[in-house]
N, C-alpha and C positions, 0 to 999 in steps of 0.2 A: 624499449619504453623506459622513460628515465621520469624522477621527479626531482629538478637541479636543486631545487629549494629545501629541500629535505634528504636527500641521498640514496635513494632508493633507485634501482635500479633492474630491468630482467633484460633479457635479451633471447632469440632464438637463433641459433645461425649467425647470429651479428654480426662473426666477425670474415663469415663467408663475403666476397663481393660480389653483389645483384647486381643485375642491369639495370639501369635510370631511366632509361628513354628520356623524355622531357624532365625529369629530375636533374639534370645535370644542367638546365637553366639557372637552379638554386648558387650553382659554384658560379656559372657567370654572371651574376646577380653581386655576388659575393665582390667579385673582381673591377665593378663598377663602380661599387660605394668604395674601395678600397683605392683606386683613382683618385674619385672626387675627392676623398679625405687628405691624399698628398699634393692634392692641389694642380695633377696634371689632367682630368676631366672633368666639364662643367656638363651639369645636366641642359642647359641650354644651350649646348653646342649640338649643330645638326651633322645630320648624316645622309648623304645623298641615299635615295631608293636607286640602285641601277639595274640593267640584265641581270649581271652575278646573285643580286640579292632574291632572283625568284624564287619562291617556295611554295610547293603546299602546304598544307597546315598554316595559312597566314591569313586569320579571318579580317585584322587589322590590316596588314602592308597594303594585301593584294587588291584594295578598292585605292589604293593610290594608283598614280599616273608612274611611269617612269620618268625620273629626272625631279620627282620630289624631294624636300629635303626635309628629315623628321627630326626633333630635340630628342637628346640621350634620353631625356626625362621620360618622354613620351612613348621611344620604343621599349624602355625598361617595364613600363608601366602593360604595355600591351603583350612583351614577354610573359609575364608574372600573371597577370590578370586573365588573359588570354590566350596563353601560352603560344604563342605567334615563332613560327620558326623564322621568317625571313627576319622579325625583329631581334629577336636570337640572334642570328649568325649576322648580322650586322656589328649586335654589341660585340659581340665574340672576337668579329672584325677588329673595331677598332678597339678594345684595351690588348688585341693580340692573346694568343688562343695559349701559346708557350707561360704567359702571364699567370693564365687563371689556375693550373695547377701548383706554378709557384706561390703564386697569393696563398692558394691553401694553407701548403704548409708553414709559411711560414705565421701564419694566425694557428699553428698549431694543431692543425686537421690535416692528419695521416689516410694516406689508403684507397686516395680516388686513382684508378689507373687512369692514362692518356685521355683527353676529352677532346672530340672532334666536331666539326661544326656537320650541325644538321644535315646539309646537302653530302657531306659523306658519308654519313649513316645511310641514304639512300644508293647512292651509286657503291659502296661496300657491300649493301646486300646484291646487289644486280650483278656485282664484279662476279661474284660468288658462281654465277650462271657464265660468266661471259668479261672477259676483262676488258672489251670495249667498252663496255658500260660506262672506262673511266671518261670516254670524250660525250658522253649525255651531257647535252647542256642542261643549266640548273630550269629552263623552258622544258626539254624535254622530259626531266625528271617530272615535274609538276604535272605535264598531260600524262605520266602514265598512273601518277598516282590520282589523280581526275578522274582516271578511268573506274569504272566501277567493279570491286570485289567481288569473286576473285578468276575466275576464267575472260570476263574483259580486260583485265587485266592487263593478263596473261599475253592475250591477242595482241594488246598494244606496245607491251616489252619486244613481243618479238618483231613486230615493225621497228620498233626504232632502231633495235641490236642487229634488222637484216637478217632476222629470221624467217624459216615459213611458218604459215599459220601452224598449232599443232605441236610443235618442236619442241615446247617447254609444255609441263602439265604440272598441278598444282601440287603431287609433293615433289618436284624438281624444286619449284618455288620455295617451299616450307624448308627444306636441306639446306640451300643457300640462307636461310633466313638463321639458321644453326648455326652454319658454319661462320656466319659473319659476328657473332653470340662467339664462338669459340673464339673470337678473336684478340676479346678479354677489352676492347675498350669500353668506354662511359659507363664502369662500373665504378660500386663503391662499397663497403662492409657497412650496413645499420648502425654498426658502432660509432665508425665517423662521422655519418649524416647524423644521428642521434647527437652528437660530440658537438657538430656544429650548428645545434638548433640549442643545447643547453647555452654555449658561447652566446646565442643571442639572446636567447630568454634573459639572460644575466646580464645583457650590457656590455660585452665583453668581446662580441666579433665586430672587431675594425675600430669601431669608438661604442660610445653609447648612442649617441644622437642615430649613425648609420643602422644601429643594432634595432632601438626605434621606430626608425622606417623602414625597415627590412620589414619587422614585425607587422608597423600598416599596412604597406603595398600586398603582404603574401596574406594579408586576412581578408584582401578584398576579390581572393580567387574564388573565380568561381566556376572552371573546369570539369568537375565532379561533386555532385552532391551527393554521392550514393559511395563514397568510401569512407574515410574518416567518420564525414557530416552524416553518413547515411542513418545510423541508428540514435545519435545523439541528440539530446532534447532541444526544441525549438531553441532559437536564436543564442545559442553555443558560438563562442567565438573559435576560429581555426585559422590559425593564423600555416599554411600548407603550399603543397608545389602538389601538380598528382605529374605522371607520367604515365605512357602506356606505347606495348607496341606488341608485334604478334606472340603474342605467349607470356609475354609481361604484363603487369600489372602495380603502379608504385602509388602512394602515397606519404605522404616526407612532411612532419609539420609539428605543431604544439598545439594541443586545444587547453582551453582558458577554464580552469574551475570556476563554480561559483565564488567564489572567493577573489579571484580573476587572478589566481596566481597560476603557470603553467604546467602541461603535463605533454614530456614529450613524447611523440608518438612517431616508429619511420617505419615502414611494412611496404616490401617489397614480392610480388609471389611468380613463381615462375612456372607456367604450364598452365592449363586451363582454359573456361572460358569465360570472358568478361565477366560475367553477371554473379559466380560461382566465388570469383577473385575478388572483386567490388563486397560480394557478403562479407567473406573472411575479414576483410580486412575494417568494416563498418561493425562488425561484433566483437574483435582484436579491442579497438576503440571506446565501444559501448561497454566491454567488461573490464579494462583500465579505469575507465570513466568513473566507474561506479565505484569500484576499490580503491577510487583515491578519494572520490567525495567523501565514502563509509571510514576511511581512517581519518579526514577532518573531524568528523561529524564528531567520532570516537576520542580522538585528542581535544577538543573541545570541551567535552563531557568532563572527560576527566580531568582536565584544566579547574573546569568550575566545579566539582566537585573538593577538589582541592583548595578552593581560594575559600570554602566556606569552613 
């Protein structure tokens, strides 16, 4: 938790690396305006939907037809907004995936290991079980995650992998799900992510105008309302990414004082279960919130206290 405006800063862990799940749309987010800014991608350039780009998690792509073609603009907008993998791993696509941890750094943001596109975060957990996994097509990936949590699943893993019914049971499942976790990808230290929400708060990651829009596009997420948003007062601005995935739990963003200056916020927990994670990290926020409005409130005071 950081206040860029003031210098204040705590941190827990911060400089451990979490896992992102859908957090790590924020660096390809990053790597998009940082395109357009050097003038090799325009937001209204399309990008064909093909096989390759199947996903679950794609509440936007997956009502397209295959052989559609969407504007950068549009899938940036549907990543961010709706955290849409297939629109993800398209952008991902084309700014090239080697790109996005360059761009990082060299905007000065240390610390994200390797980020890989969505579809192999799924066949990495399944490799876990079984290295066939790597020929699942991005279709068959989709029907097993379609399938319903978590012993249909199961069922349906082992059809595709040519298993028998039975073969895998649900902590076979959860182990691989570890052990693809030990693998150390799409993580990043709170410190960084915090790092690279102060750079925008300030104007200061990529230009101001991209810094901006960054700011609009991630305030009009609406993913989770029960982290960050969860315990803070009506119509709070939150300008956030969330993530999640089995045992994960992220929220990554800046919420807006009254004063509409910002206060960064990145909370990442690992273990758990949703609802337990979702609190901590909506009272994390709610008690930031408050100890920055009461030191306004406080400097204020004694501002005018002084002028008289």
């Amino acid at each position: 938790m950081s206040d860029p405006y003031r210098g204040y800063h705590w941190g827990y862990n911060d400089d451990v690396p979490y896992y992102l799940a859908s957090g790590v749309k924020i660096a390809f987010m990053v790597e998009v305006f940082r395109q357009r800014e050097r003038g090799t991608l325009s937001f209204d350039e399309k990008v064909p939907y093909t096989a390759a780009a199947i996903r679950d998690g794609a509440p936007r792509v997956n009502r397209l037809k295959l052989g559609a073609s969407v504007p950068v603009g549009e899938l940036l907008d549907w990543m961010m907004r709706s955290s849409d993998n297939s629109a993800s791993d398209m952008l991902a696509g084309r700014v090239g995936l080697r790109n996005v941890n360059r761009g990082l750094e060299e905007e000065g943001i240390y610390g994200f290991t390797p980020l890989t596109f969505l579809l192999d975060v799924r066949r990495g957990i399944y490799r876990e079980l079984d290295v066939t996994a790597d020929d699942l097509s991005p279709e068959d990936v989709r029907a097993i995650r379609w399938t319903r949590i978590w012993d249909p699943q199961i069922r349906k893993l082992e059809q595709m992998l040519g298993k028998p019914s039975g073969y895998y049971q649900r902590p076979d499942l959860f182990a691989a799900y570890d052990r693809f976790y030990d693998t150390g990808v799409n993580r990043a230290p709170m410190r960084a992510v915090g790092f690279l929400f102060e750079q925008m708060a300030q104007g200061q990651l990529v230009s101001e105008k991209a810094s901006d829009d960054m700011v609009a596009l991630m305030s009009e997420a609406r993913t989770s309302t029960h982290r960050l948003m969860g315990k803070l007062p009506h119509n709070t601005k939150v300008a956030h990414k969330t993530g999640s995935q089995f045992h994960k739990v992220c929220d990554l963003g800046m919420i807006f004082l009254p004063d509409d200056t910002p206060l960064v916020v990145t909370v990442c927990t690992d273990g758990g279960e949703v609802p337990a994670a979702e609190g901590t990290i909506a009272s994390l926020a709610r008690a930031a919130y408050d100890l920055a409005v009461a030191e306004r409130q406080q400097a204020k005071a004694t501002a005018a206290k002084g002028a008289r």
